[in-house]
C-alpha positions as CSV (number, residue, x, y, z in Angstrom):
1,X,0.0,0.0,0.0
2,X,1.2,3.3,-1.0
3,X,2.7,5.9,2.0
4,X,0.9,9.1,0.5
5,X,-2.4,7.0,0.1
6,X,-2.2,6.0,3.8
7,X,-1.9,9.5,4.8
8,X,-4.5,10.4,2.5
9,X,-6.8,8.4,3.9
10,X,-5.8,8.8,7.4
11,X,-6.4,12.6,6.8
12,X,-9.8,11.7,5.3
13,X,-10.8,9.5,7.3
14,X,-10.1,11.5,10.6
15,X,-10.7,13.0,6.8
16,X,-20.2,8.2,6.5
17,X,-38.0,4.7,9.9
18,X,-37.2,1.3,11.5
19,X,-39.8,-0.4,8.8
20,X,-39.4,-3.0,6.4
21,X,-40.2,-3.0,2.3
22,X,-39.8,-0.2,-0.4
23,X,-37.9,2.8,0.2
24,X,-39.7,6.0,-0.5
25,X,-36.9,8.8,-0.2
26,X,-33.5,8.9,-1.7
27,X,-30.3,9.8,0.5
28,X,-29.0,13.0,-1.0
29,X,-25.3,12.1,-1.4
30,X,-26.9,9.2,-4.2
31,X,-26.0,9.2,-7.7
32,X,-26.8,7.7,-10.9
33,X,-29.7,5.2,-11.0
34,X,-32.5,5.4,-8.4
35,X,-33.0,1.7,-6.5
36,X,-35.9,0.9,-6.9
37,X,-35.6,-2.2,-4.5
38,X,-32.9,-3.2,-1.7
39,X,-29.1,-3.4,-3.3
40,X,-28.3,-6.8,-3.2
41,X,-24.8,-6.3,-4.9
42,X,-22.8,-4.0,-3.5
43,X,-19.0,-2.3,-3.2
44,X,-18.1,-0.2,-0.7
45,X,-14.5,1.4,-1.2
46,X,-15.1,3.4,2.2
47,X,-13.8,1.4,5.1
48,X,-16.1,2.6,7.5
49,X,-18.8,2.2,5.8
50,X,-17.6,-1.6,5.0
51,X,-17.8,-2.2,8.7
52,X,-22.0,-0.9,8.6
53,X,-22.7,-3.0,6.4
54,X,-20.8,-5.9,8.4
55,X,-22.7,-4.3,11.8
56,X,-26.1,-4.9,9.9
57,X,-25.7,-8.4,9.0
58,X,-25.1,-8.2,5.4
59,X,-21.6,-9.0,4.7
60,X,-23.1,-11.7,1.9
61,X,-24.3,-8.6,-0.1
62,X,-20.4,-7.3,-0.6
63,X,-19.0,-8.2,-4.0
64,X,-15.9,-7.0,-3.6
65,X,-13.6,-5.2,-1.4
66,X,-10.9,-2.4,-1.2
67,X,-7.3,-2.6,-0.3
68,X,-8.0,-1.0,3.0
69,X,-10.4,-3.3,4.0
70,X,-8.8,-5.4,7.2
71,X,-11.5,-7.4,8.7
72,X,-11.1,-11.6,7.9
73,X,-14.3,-11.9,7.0
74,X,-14.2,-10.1,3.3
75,X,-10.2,-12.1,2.8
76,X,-12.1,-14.2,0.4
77,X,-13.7,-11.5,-2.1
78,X,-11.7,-10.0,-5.3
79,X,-10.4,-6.3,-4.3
80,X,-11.1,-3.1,-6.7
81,X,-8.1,-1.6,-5.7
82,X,-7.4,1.4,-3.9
83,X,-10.9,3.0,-2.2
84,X,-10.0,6.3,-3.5
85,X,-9.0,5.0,-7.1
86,X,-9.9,2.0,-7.8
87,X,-9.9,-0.5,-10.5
88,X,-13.1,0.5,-12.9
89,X,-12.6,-2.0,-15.1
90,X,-12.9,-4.8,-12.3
91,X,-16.0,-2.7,-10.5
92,X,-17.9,-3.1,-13.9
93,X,-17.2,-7.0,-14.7
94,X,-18.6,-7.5,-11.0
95,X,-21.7,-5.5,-12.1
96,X,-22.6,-3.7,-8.7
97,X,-26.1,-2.3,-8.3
98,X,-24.7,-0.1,-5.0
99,X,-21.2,1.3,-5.0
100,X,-20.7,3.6,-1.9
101,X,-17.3,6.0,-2.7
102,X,-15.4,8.5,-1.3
103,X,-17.1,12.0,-1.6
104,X,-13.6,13.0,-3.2
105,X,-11.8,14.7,-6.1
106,X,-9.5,12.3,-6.4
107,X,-12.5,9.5,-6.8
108,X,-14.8,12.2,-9.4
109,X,-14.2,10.7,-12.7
110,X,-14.9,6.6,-11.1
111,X,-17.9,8.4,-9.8
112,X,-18.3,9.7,-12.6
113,X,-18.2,6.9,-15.1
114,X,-19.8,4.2,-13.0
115,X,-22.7,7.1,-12.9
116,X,-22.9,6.9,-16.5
117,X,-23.0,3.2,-17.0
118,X,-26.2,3.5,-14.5
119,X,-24.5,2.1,-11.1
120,X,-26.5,3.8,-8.4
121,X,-23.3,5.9,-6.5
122,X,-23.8,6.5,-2.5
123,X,-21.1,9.1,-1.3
124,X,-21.9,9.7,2.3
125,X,-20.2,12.8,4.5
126,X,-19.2,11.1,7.9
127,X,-17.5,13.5,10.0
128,X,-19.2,13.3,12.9
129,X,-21.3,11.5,15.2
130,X,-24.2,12.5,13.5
131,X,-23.1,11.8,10.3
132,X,-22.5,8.0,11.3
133,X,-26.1,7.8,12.5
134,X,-27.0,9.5,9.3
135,X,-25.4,7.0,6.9
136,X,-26.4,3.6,9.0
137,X,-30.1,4.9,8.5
138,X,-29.5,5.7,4.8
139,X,-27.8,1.9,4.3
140,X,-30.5,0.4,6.7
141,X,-33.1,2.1,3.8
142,X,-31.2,1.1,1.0
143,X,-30.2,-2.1,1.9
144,X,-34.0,-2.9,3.1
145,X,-32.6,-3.9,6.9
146,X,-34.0,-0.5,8.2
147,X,-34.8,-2.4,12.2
148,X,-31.5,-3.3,12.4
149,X,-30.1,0.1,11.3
150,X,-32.5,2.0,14.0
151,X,-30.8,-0.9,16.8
152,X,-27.6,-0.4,15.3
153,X,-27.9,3.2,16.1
154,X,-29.6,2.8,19.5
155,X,-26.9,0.4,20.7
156,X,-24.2,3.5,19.7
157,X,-26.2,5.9,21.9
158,X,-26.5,3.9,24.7
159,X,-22.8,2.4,24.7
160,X,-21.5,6.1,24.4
161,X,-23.7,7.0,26.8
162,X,-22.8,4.7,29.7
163,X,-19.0,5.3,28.8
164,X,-19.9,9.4,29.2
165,X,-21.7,8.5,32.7
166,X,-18.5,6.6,34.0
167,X,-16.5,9.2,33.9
168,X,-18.7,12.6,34.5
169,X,-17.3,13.1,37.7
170,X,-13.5,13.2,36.6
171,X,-10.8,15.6,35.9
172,X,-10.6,16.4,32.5
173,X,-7.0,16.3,31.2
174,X,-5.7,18.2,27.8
175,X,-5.4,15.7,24.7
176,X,-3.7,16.5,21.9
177,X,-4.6,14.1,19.2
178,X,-2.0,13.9,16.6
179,X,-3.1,13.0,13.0
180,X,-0.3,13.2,11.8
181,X,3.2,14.8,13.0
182,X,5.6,16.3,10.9
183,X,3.8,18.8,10.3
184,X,1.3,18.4,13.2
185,X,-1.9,17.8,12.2
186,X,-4.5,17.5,14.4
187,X,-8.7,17.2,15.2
188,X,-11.0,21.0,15.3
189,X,-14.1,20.4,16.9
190,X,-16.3,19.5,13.9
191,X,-15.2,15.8,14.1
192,X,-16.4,12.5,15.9
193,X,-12.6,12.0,17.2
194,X,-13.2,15.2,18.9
195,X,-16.6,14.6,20.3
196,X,-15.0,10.6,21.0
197,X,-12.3,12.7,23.2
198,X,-15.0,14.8,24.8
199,X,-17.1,11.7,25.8
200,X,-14.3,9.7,27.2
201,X,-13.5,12.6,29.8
202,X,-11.1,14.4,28.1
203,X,-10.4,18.0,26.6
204,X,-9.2,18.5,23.0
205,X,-7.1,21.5,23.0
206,X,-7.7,22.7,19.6
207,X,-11.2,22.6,19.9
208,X,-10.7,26.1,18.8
209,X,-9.0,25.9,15.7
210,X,-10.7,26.5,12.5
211,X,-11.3,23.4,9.9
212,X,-12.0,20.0,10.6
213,X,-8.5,18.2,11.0
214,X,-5.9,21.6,10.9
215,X,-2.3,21.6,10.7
216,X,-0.9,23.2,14.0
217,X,2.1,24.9,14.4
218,X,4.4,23.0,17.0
219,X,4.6,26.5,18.3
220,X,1.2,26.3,19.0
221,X,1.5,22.8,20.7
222,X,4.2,24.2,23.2
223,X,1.7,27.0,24.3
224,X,-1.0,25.2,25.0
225,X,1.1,22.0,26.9
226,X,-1.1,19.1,26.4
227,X,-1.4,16.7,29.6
228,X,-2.1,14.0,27.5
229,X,-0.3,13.9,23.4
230,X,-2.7,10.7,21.6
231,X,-0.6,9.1,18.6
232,X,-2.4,7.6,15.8
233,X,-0.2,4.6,14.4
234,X,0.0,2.7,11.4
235,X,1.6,-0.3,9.8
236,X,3.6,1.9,7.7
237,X,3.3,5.2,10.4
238,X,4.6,4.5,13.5
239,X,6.5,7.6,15.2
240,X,7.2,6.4,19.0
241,X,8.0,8.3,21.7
242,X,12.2,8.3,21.3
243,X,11.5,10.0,17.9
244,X,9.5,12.5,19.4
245,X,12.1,13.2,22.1
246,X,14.7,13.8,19.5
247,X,12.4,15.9,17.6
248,X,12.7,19.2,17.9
249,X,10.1,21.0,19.8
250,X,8.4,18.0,20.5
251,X,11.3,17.3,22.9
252,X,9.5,20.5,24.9
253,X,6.6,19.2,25.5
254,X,6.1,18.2,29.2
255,X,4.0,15.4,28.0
256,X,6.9,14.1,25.7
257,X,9.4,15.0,28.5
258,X,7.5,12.6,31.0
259,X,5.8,9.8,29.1
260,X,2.3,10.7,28.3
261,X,2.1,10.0,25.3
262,X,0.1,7.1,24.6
263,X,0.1,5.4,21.2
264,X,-3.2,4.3,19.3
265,X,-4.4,2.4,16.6
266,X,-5.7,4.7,13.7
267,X,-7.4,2.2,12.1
268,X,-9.8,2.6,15.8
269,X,-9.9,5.6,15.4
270,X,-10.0,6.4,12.0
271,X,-12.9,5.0,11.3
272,X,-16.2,6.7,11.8
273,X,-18.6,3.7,11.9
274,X,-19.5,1.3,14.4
275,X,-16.4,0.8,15.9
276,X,-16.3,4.5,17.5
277,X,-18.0,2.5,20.7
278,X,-14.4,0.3,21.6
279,X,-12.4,3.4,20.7
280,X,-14.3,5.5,23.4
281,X,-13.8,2.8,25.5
282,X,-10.4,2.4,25.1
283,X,-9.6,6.3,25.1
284,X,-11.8,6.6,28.7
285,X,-9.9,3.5,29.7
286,X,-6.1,5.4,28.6
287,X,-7.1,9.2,30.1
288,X,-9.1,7.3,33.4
289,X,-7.8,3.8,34.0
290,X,-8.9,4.1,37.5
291,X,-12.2,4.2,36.4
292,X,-12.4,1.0,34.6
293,X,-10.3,-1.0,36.9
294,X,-11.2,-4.2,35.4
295,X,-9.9,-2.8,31.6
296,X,-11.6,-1.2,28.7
297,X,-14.1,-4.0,28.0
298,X,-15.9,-4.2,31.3
């Protein structure tokens, strides 16, 4: 897998009626033709997404997958490629009657094409919470599994919820979530990893600065001295704490200086769908351990 596609999608990733039978409204973010019944064959090239579909119990529908897609269960079917640029040729021999794509540039003339060919396109905005609520009602609709959509969503709510509840009455350390780090890129407040950081009883200190995920200034770091410095990881990004010690002005930060920094999994946190309930859990766990003495999962 390509380095500058892995940041790309880091950045995108950090930057998707409970009733039975016909639907009777189209999501706005569809394309091309209009189903007219549930999708039965679909592709999804957006990872999160992938994971709703899994959540709702129809993993048999998938056709295909993308190169990001991790979880066992889709090993056995063909990949398209890239999610952001992916094969057409092989999306059109598996003749797809849903493909759900990135909202991008970079994906416009796939979009595009398949569009023309009369693929019904789905190209959900999921930044935050909301949004994920949004787009596992609009799958539930389209995929005809609208009751489990509506308990998929209810079972978010009350998980984040109860994880909220367990630490209300805490101290609220400074988190700097780090995106990326050279340069720092970090979380604004219009995202679910900020909202994930407010409900597991911490404070995002650039809740203040303006865009979605903005590049900071390591001058700007240093001024506000995080308690707490969160660093996404990857299989091909993985920055630990001796390199940030060396680095300069990293090597100021107090956190750096005495070992807060606390390494995470990005694909966790990076993906707004179901999974955003363990990577609460895990973040209240990391900033309140005390409070889940028996680990993350009780």
């Amino acid at each position: 897998m390509r380095l500058r596609s892995r940041i790309l999608l880091t950045v995108l990733l950090v930057g998707a009626t409970a009733c039975n039978g016909e639907r009777d409204t189209q999501p706005s973010a569809l394309a091309g033709r209009e189903l007219e019944q549930p999708a039965q064959r679909i592709v999804s090239l957006i990872p999160s997404v992938t994971e709703m579909i899994l959540a709702l119990g129809a993993a048999d529908r998938l056709v295909a997958r993308s190169d990001f897609d991790t979880d066992p269960a889709l090993a056995h079917l063909p990949t398209v490629g890239q999610g952001l640029t992916p094969s057409l040729e092989q999306l059109t021999m598996l003749q797809p009657e849903l493909v759900i794509a990135w909202p991008d540039n970079e994906s416009r003339s796939v979009i595009t094409r398949l569009t023309d060919l009369g693929v019904t396109v789905y190209t959900p905005q999921i930044q935050t919470l909301a949004d994920i609520e949004r787009t596992t009602r609009e799958l539930g609709d389209m995929l005809g599994l609208e009751i489990a959509a509506a308990s998929l969503i209810a079972m978010i709510d009350v998980e984040l919820d109860a994880i909220r509840q367990a630490v209300a009455d805490r101290g609220r350390p400074t988190v700097f979530y780090v995106v990326w780090y050279a340069p720092p890129t970090t979380t604004g407040a219009g995202t679910y990893v900020h909202e994930l950081i407010e409900i597991a009883g911490g404070h995002n200190i650039f809740d203040d600065a303006p865009g979605l995920w903005p590049m900071v200034s390591i001058e700007e770091v240093l001024n506000r001295q995080p308690d707490i410095v969160l660093l996404s990881q990857t299989e091909e990004i993985h920055v630990d704490i001796e390199q940030l010690r060396a680095a300069p002005g990293w090597r100021e930060l107090q956190a750096v200086r005495d070992g807060r920094v606390l390494q995470i999994d990005a694909d966790l946190y990076n993906r707004p769908g179901p999974r955003v309930i363990d990577a609460a859990r895990q973040l209240a766990h990391l900033l309140h351990p005390d409070a889940f003495p028996d680990g993350p999962d009780q």
